[in-house]
C-alpha positions in Angstrom: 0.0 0.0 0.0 1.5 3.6 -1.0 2.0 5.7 2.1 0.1 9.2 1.9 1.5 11.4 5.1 -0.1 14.5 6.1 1.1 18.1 5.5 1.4 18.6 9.4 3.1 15.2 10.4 6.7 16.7 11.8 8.0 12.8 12.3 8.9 12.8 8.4 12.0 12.9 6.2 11.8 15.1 3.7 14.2 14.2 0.8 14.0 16.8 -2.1 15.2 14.6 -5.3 14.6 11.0 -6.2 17.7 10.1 -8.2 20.9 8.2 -7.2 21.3 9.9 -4.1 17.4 10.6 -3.1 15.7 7.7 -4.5 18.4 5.4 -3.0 18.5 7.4 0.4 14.5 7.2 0.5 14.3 3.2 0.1 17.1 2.4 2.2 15.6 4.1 4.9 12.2 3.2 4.4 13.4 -0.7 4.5 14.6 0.4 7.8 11.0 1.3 8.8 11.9 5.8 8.5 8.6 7.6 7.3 9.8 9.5 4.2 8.3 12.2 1.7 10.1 12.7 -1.6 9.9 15.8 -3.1 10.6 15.5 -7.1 9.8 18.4 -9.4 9.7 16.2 -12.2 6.8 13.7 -13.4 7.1 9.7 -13.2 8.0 7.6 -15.8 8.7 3.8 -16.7 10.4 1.5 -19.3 7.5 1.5 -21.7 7.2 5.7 -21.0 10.9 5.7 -22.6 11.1 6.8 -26.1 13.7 5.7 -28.4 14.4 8.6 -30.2 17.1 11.1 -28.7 15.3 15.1 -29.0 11.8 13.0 -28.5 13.4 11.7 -25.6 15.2 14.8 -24.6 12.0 16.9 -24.4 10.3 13.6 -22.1 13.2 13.9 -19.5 15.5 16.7 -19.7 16.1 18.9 -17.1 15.4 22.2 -19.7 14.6 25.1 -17.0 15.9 28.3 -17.5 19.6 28.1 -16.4 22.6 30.9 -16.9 25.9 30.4 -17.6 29.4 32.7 -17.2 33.0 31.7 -17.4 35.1 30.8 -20.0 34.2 27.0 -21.0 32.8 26.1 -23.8 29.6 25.1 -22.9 29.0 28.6 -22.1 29.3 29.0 -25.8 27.7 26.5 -27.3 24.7 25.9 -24.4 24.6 29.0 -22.3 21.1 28.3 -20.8 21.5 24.2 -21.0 24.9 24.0 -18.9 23.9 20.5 -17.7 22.3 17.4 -19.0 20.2 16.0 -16.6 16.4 14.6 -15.9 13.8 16.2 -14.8 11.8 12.9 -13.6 11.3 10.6 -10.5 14.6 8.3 -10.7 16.7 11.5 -11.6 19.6 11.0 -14.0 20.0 7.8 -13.0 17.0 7.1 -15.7 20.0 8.8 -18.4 23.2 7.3 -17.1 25.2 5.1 -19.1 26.2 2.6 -16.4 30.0 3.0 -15.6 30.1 2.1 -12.1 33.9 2.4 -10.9 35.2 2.9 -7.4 37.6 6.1 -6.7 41.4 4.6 -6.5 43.0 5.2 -3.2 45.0 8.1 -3.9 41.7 10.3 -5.2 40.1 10.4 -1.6 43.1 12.5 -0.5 43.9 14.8 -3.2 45.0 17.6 -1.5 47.5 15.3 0.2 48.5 13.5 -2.8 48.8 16.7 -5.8 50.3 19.4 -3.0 49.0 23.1 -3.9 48.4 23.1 -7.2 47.8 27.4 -7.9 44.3 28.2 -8.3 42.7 25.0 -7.0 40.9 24.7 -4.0 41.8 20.9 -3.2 41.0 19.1 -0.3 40.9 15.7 1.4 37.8 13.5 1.8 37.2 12.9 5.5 36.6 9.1 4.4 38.9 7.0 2.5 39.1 3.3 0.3 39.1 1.2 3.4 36.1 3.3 5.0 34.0 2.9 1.9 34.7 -0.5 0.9 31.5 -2.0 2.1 29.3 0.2 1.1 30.9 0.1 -2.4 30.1 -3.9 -1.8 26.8 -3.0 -1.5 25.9 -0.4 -3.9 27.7 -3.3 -6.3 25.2 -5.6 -5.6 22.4 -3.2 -5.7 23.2 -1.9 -9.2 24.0 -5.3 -10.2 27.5 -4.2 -11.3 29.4 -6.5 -14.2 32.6 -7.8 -13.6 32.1 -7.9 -9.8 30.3 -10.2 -7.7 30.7 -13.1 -9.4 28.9 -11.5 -12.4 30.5 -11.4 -15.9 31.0 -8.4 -18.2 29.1 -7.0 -20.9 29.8 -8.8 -24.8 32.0 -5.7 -26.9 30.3 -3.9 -29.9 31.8 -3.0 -33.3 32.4 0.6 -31.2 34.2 -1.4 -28.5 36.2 -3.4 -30.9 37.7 -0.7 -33.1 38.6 0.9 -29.7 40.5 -1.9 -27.9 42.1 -3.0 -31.1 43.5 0.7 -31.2 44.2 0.5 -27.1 46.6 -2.8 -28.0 47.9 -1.3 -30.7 49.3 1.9 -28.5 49.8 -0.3 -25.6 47.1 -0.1 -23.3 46.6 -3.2 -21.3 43.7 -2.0 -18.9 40.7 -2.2 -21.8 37.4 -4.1 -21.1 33.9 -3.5 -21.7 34.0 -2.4 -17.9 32.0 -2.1 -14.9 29.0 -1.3 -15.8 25.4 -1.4 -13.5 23.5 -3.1 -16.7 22.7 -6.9 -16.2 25.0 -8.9 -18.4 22.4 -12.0 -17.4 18.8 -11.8 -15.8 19.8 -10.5 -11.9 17.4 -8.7 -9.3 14.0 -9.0 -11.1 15.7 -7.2 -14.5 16.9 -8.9 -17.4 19.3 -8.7 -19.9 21.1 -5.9 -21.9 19.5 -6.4 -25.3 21.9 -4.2 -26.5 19.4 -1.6 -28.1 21.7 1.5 -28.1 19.3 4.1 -26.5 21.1 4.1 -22.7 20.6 7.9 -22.1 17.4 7.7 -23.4 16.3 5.3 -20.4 16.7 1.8 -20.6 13.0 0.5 -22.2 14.6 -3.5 -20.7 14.7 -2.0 -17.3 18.4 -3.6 -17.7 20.3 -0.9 -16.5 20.0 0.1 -12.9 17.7 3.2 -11.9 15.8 4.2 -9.2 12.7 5.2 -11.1 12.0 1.4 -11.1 14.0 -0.5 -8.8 14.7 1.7 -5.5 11.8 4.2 -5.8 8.7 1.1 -6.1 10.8 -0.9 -3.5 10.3 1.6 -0.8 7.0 2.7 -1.9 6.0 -1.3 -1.4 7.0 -0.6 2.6 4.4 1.8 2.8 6.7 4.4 4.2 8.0 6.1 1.1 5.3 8.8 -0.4 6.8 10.4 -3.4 5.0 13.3 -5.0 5.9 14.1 -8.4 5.4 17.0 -10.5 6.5 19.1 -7.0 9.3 22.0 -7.3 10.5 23.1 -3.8 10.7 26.6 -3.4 12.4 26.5 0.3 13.3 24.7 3.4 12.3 26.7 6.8 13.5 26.7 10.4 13.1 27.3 13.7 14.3 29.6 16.0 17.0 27.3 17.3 17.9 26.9 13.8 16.5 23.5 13.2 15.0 23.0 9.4 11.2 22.4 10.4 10.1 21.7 7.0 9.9 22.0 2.9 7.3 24.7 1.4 6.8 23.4 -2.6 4.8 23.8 -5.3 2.6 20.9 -6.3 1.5 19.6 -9.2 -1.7 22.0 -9.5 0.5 25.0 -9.0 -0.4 25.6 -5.0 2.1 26.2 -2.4 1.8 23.9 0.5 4.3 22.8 3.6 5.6 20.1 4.5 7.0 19.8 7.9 10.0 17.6 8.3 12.2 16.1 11.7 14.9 15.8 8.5 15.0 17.5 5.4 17.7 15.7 3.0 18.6 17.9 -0.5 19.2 15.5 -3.4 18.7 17.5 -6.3 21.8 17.8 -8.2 24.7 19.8 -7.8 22.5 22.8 -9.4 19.8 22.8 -8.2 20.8 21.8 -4.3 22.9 24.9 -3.6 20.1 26.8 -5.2 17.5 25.7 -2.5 20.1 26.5 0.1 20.8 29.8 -1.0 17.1 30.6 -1.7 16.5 29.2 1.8 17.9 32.4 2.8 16.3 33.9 6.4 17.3 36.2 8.8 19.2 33.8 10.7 20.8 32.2 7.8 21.1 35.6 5.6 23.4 33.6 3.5 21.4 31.0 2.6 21.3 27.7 4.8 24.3 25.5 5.4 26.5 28.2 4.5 28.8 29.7 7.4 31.6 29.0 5.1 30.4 30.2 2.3 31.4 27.4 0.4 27.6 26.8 -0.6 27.7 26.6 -4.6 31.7 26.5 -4.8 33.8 24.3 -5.7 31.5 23.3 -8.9 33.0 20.5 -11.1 31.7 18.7 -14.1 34.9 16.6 -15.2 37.3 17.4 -17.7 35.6 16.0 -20.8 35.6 15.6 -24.6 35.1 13.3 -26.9 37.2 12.0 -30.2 35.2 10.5 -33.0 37.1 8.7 -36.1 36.1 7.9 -39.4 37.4 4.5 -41.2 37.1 3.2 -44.7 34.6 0.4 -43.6 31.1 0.3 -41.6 31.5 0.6 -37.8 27.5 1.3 -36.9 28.7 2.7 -33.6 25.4 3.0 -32.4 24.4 -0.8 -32.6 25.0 -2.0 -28.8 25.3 -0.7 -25.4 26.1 3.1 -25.5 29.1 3.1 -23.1 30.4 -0.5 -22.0 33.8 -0.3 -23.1 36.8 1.4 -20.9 40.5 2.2 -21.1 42.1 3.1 -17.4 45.6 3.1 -17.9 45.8 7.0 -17.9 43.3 7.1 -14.5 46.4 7.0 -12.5 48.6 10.0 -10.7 51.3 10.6 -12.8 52.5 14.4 -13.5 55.2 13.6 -16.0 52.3 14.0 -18.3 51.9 17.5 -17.4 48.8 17.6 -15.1 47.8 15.9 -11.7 45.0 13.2 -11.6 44.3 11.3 -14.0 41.3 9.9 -16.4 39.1 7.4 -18.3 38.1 6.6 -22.1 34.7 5.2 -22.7 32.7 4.0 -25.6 30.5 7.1 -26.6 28.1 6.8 -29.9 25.6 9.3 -30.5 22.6 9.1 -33.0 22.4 11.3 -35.9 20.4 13.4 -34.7 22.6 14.7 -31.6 25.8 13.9 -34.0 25.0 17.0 -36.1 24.1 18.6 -32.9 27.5 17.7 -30.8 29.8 17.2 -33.3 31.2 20.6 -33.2 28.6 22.8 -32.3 28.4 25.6 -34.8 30.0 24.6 -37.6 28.7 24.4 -40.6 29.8 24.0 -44.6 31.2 20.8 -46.5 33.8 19.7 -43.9 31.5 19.3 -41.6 28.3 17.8 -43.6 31.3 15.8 -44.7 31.5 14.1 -41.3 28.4 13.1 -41.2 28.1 11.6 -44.8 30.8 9.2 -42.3 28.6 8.3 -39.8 28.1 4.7 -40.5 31.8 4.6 -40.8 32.4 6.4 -36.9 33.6 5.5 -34.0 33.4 7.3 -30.5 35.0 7.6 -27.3 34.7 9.9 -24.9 37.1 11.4 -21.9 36.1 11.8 -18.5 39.3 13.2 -16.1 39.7 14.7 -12.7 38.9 18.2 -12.6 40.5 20.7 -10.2 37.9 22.3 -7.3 38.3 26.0 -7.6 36.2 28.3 -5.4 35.5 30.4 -8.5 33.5 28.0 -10.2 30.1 27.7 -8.6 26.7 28.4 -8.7 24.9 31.4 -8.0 21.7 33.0 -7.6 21.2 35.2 -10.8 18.3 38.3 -9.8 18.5 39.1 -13.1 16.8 36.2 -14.7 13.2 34.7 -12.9 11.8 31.0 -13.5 8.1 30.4 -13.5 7.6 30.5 -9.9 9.5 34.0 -9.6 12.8 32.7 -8.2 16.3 33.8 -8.9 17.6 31.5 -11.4 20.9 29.8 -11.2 24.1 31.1 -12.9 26.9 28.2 -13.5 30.3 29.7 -13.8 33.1 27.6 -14.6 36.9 28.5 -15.9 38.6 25.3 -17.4 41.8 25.2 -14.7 45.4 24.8 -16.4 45.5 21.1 -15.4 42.0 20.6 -17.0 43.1 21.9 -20.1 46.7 20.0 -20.0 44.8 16.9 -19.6 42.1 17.5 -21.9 45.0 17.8 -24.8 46.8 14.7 -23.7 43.7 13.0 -24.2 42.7 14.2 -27.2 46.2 13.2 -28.4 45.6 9.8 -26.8 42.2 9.2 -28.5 43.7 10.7 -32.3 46.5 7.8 -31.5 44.2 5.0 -30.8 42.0 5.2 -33.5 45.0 6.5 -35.5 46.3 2.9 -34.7 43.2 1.1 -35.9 43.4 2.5 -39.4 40.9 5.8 -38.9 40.7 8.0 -42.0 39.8 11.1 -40.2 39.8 12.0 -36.6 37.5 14.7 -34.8 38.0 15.9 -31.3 34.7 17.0 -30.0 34.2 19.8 -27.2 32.9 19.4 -24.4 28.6 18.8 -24.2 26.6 19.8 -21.5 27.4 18.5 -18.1 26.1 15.1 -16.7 28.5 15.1 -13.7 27.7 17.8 -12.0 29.8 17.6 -8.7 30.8 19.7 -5.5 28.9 23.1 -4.7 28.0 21.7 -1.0 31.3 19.6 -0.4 32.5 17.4 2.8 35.3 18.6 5.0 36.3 17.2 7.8 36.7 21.2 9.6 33.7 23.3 9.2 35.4 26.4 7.3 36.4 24.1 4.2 32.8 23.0 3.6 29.2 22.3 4.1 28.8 19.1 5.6 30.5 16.3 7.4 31.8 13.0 6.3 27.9 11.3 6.5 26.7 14.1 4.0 25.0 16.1 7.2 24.9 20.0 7.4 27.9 21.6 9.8 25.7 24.3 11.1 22.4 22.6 11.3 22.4 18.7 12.4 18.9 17.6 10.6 19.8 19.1 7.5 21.9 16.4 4.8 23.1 16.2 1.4 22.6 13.1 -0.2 23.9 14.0 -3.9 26.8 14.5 -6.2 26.8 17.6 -4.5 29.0 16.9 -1.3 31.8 15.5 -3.3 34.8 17.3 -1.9 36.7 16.4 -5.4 35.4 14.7 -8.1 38.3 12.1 -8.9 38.3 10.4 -12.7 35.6 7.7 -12.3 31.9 8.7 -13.3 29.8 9.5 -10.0 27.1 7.8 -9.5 28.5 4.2 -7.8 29.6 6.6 -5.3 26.6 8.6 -5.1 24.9 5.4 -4.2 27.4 4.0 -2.0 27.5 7.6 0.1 23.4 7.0 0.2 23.3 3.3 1.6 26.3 4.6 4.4 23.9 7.7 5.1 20.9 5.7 5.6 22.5 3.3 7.8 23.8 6.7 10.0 20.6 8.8 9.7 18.5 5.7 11.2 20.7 4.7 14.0 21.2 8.3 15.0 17.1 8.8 14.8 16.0 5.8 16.7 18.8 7.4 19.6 17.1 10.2 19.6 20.4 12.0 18.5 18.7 13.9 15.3 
């Protein structure tokens, strides 16, 4: 039986977001018998919802609210008012992921301690480390049904993957798989197979790759203590005058304002759109939004150093036959500045249809070198690069009064300057790539900027001392103790693996510590 709490019921969690972090965070504590309300702005969605068509699909689920952009990268160019790629939908982006589910090497917990000062970056150790996180990783493993762990074997290789490890040998490279990836390789959990339909970011119609819009979100609805009410944008989170949060005030899905009150309020909304509600939060207590004593709310904002190479050969590849992303090169994720940068990063498998080919491709152009490309597509490969980017207290998200939503709010500015060691690594890697398929007999070679951002990390990051961020090492608020973070957001660096196995890991841990501190009555 679905749960329906009242307005007034002040024994709740209140979890704004239902994707990786939120949706994971509100089953695992509903399993552990925790009341919870989710608050998701966007509407709900399933397999046979999913549409296999890319700007069909991108109207369905994208996250396309007015946004602002500043800085010099080049998403400000291309996509000033779509700076991020995300879902607007219960389940989050976790309905547009690709799957790559790798654990952060030992070194990347405790960057600051392992690059030095590196000028104009704002790095800083993780209060947790590998050892610390190892079973929770063993868990969000099982839960995502990760390949190549747990006894469970990796996804079959595509014609993309094959052109791309035969250039990976070629140069070399020895670590080259089809990866870890959370999409069943065999029936596992209730889901079946990949059947290899190519539409990942599109959501997967099989139910094959893990999301919480139809594994976590149902699962703690079926408790009958997880209400989620889509189609609900929050607008603020109120407090006391101790300085407790007391509650969520949101629009719902008819457009009236109504409260919520809360014993917890958790943000998971994405590293946007979860300083944003902080900062809008604003009282006179808080006159700089909630949270934010250090005013590190918003900073810190990273999104990877990323690109993509695409390669043309003289016979058909059909790149986008198969699973989007299972294939993965990570000899160059390790720590070696002899290459001219700290940190390190990944290649991955990347096709994209036609349609968001001539869109990506190198946004702008025009003419017959590029119409050129595309008369290659059959012919193309793609890979894409996703490297450690440096934290920099410059690049975050603001309020911007100049620009209003729907509901009258401040909209949120991204700024973001490409740091020296992202743009050192971005050319090795574009070198790399050129080299690999270069090896594997490619014709022509195009390096591809940057698209909007999927991993959107930091803006409300963990620090072990209050001054260097927002919350502690279980994701909860420094300055107010039933206020938590349960996103991408409070990644205190964003290492070269993609997010969201540790997104989910960081969730399960915080579950297990938000309901043993409420049933002490310590919360």
């Amino acid at each position: 039986m679905v749960a329906k709490f009242d307005l007034n019921d002040d024994g709740v969690v209140v979890i704004v977001g239902s994707g990786a972090g939120g949706g994971v965070l509100a089953n695992e504590l509903a399993q552990k018998g925790v009341k919870v309300v989710s608050i998701e702005a966007g509407g709900r969605y399933l397999p046979d919802d999913y549409i296999n068509d890319e700007w069909a699909s991108f109207q369905q689920l994208a996250w396309t609210d007015m946004r602002t952009t500043s800085g010099n990268w080049r998403v400000a160019q291309d996509f000033p008012n779509l700076p991020t790629w995300i879902v607007k939908a219960v389940g989050g982006t976790s309905i547009h992921w690709a799957g790559a589910s790798l654990r952060f090497q030992d070194h990347e917990w405790k960057a600051r301690t392992t690059y030095g000062n590196i000028p104009d970056a704002n790095l800083l150790d993780w209060p947790i480390d590998s050892a610390e996180m190892a079973p929770w990783y063993d868990k969000a493993e099982a839960k995502l049904g990760v390949t190549r762990t747990g006894g469970r074997e990796g996804l079959p290789g595509n014609n993309n993957f094959k052109v791309f490890e035969a250039g990976a040998r070629a140069i070399g490279y020895e670590d080259v798989s089809t990866g870890h990836m959370g999409i069943n390789s065999a029936e596992y959990d209730g889901r079946m197979s990949c059947q290899q339909t190519g539409f990942c970011f599109q959501g997967c119609k099989w139910g094959a790759k893990w999301s919480a819009a139809y594994t976590d979100v149902p699962r703690g609805e079926e408790t009958g203590n997880l209400e989620v009410r889509s189609g609900c944008f929050a607008l603020r989170i109120e407090h006391d005058d101790a300085g407790r949060v007391t509650g969520v005030v949101y629009l719902d899905a008819e457009g009236k304002q109504q409260r919520q009150k809360a014993k917890l309020v958790s943000v998971a909304c994405n590293s946007i759109e979860s300083p944003r509600l902080l900062l809008n939060s604003a009282s006179s207590m808080f006159p700089d939004g909630l949270a934010n004593s250090s005013g590190q709310v918003g900073r810190n904002y990273m999104r990877h150093t990323t690109g993509s190479v695409y390669a043309v050969f003289d016979k058909p590849v059909r790149m986008w036959r198969g699973t989007t992303m299972a294939g993965y090169i990570g000899d160059e994720r390790r720590n070696d500045p002899s290459r001219g940068f700290v940190g390190g990063f990944e290649f991955e498998t990347l096709s994209l249809g036609l349609p968001f080919m001539a869109a990506f491709l190198d946004p702008g152009a025009w003419g017959r070198e590029f119409t050129s490309a595309l008369d290659g597509y059959e012919n193309m490969a793609g890979l894409w690069i996703v490297g450690e980017d440096m934290p920099r207290e410059t690049n975050r998200v603001t309020l911007n009064p100049d620009v209003k939503d729907a509901n009258g709010l401040p909209v949120p500015n991204v700024h973001f300057d490409d740091h020296p060691n992202d743009e050192a690594m971005r050319d090795y890697a574009y070198g790399k790539g050129a080299e690999l398929y270069r090896a594997a007999g490619a014709t022509r070679i195009f390096p591809t900027p940057p698209y909007p951002s999927t991993h959107n990390l930091g803006t409300n990051r963990m620090s072990e001392n209050p001054r260097d961020g927002v919350v502690n090492r279980y994701g909860q608020s420094h300055d107010i103790p039933n206020l938590f973070v349960s996103d991408g957001s409070q990644f205190t660096t964003g290492a070269a693996e993609n997010p969201t196995l540790t997104i989910v890991a960081l969730a399960i841990r915080q579950a297990d510590h938000i309901a043993g501190e409420l049933s002490k009555g310590n919360i």
